[in-house]
C-alpha positions in Angstrom: -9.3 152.2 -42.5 -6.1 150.1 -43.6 -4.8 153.2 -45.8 -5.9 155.4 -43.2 -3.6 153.6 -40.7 -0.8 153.4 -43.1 -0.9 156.7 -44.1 -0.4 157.9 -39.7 2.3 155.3 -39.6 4.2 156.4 -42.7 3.8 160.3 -41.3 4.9 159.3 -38.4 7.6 157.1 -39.5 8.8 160.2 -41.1 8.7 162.7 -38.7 10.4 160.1 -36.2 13.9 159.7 -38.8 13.6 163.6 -39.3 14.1 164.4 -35.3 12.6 167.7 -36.0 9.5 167.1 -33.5 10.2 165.2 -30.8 9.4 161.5 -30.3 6.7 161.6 -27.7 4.6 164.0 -29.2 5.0 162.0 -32.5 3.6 159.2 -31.2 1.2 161.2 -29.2 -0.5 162.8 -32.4 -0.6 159.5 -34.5 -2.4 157.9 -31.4 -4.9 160.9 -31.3 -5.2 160.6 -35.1 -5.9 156.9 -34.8 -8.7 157.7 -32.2 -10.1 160.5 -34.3 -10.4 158.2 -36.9 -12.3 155.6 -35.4 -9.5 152.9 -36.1 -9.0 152.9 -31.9 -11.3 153.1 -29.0 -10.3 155.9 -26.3 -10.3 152.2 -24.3 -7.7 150.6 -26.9 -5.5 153.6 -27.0 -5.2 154.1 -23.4 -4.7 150.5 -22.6 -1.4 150.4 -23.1 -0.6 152.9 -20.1 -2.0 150.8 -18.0 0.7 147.8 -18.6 2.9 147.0 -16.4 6.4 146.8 -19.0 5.1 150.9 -19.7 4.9 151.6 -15.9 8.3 149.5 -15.4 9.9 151.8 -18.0 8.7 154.8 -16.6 10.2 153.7 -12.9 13.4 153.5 -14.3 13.8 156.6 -16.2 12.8 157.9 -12.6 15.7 155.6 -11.1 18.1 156.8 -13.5 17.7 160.6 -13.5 18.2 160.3 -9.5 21.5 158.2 -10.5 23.1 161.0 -12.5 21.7 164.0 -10.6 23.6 162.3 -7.6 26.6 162.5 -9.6 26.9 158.4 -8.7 27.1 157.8 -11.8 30.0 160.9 -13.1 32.0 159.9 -9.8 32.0 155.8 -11.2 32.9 156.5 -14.4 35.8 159.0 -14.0 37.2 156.7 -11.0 37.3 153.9 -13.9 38.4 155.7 -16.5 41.2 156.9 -14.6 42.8 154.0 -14.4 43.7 154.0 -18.3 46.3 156.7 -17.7 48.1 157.5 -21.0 47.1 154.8 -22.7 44.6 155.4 -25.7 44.1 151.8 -26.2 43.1 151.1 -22.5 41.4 154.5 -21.9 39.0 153.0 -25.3 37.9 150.1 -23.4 37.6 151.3 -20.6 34.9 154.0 -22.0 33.1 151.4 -23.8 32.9 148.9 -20.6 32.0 151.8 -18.1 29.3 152.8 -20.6 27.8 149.4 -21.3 27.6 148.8 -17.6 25.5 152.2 -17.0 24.1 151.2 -19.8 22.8 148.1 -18.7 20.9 149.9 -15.8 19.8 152.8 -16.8 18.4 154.3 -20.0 21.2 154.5 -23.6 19.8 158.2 -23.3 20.7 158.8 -20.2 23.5 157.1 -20.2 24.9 158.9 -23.1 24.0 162.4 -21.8 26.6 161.6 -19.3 29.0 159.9 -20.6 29.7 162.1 -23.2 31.6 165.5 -21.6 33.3 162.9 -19.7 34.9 161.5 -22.7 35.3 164.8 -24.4 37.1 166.1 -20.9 39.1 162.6 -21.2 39.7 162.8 -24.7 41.3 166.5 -24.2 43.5 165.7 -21.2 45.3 162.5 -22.4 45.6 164.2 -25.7 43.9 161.9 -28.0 41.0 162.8 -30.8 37.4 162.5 -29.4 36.2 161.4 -32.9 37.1 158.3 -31.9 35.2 157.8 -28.9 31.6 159.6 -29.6 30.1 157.5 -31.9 31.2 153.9 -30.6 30.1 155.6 -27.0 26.5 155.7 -28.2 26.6 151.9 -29.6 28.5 151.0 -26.0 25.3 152.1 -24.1 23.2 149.9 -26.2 25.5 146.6 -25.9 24.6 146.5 -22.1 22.2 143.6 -22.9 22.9 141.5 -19.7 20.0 142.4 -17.3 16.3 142.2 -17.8 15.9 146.0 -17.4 18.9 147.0 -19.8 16.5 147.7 -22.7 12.5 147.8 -23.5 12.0 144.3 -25.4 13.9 142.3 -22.6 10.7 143.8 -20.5 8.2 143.0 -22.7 9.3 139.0 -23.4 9.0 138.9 -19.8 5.7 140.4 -19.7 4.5 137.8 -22.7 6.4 135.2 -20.5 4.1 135.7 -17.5 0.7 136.2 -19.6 1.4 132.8 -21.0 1.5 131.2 -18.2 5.3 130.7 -18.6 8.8 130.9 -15.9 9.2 134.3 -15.8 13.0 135.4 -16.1 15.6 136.3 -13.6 17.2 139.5 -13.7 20.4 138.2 -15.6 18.7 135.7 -17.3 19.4 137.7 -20.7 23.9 137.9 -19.4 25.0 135.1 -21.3 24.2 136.4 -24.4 24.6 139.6 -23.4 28.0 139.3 -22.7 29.3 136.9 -25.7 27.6 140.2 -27.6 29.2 142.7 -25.8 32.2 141.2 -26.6 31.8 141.0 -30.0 30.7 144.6 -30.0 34.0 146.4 -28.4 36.3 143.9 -30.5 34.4 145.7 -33.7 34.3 148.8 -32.3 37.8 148.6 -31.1 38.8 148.5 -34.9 36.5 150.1 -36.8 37.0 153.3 -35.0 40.7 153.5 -35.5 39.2 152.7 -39.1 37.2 155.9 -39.3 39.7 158.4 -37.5 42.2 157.3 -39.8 40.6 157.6 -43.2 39.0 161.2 -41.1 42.4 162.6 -40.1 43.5 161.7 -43.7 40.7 163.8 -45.5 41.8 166.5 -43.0 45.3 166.7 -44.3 44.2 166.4 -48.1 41.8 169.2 -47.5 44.7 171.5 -46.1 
């Protein structure tokens, strides 16, 4: 049974870093494989969507979509990132901050998804490469860290929290560190990305 259930999470493991199926039904299969198997109980392998960090999480992926099909979220973020005007410093941490925030509230996906033809559109109208904005963009949306929903394990030491008997957590409970690392975060990413475009935009001329 151990191999067994090493082999479904090596598979699986794989198939997840390849991105050629996607995630869900990854996980899907290996848990159907486990069952087959005998390793799980249909009980065992269905108990986990009934907890209530898995029903959480799927309430907010609801919450979110309805934020961005309003276009709440577009209208925000292109009010604040107007305010950088010509500057590609300011426009920079103004991206990273506006994403973090969303980020905070709503799914890194999600938040992504958006973000990113706003900086492209951004990018192109104040004449600066996008290069250095795409990648940092999808570590901004995961520096969000200050509220209890901003990211899965925050949910589930809460859930742990409360089966232990324990104080459970206010929603910013998680912002003091959150914010000392999102700090941290943009001062890196401030740097290392003018790091990257440079050596980038310096291949680009060798190669011509």
């Amino acid at each position: 049974m151990l191999y067994i259930t090493l082999a479904i999470l090596i598979v699986a493991s794989i198939f997840f870093m390849q991105g050629k199926v996607r995630s869900d039904l990854v996980a899907l299969c290996a848990l159907l494989l486990l069952m087959l198997f005998g390793i799980l109980t249909p009980t065992e392998a269905l108990a986990g969507f009934s907890n209530s960090v898995v029903i959480m999480m799927v309430g907010l992926f609801v919450v979110g979509a309805g934020i961005f099909r309003t276009g709440l979220a577009k209208m925000i973020s292109s009010r604040i990132l107007q305010l950088a005007g010509n500057s590609e410093n300011k426009l920079f941490v103004l991206v990273m901050l506006s994403t973090a925030t969303i980020g905070a509230f709503v799914s890194n996906t999600g938040t992504v998804a958006v973000m990113m033809p706003i900086v492209v559109s951004l990018a192109a109208n104040a004449n600066v490469n996008p290069s250095r904005y795409l990648m940092p963009l999808a570590f901004a949306s995961s520096l969000g860290l200050f509220t209890l929903i901003s990211t899965p394990p925050n949910l589930v030491i809460q859930d742990v929290l409360v089966r232990s008997g324990g104080e459970p957590l206010s929603f910013f409970s998680f912002a003091p560190v959150g914010v000392i690392c999102l700090g941290i975060g943009l001062i890196y990413l401030f740097f290392a990305s003018k790091l990257l475009v440079g050596k980038r935009n310096t291949a680009a001329s060798n190669k011509k």
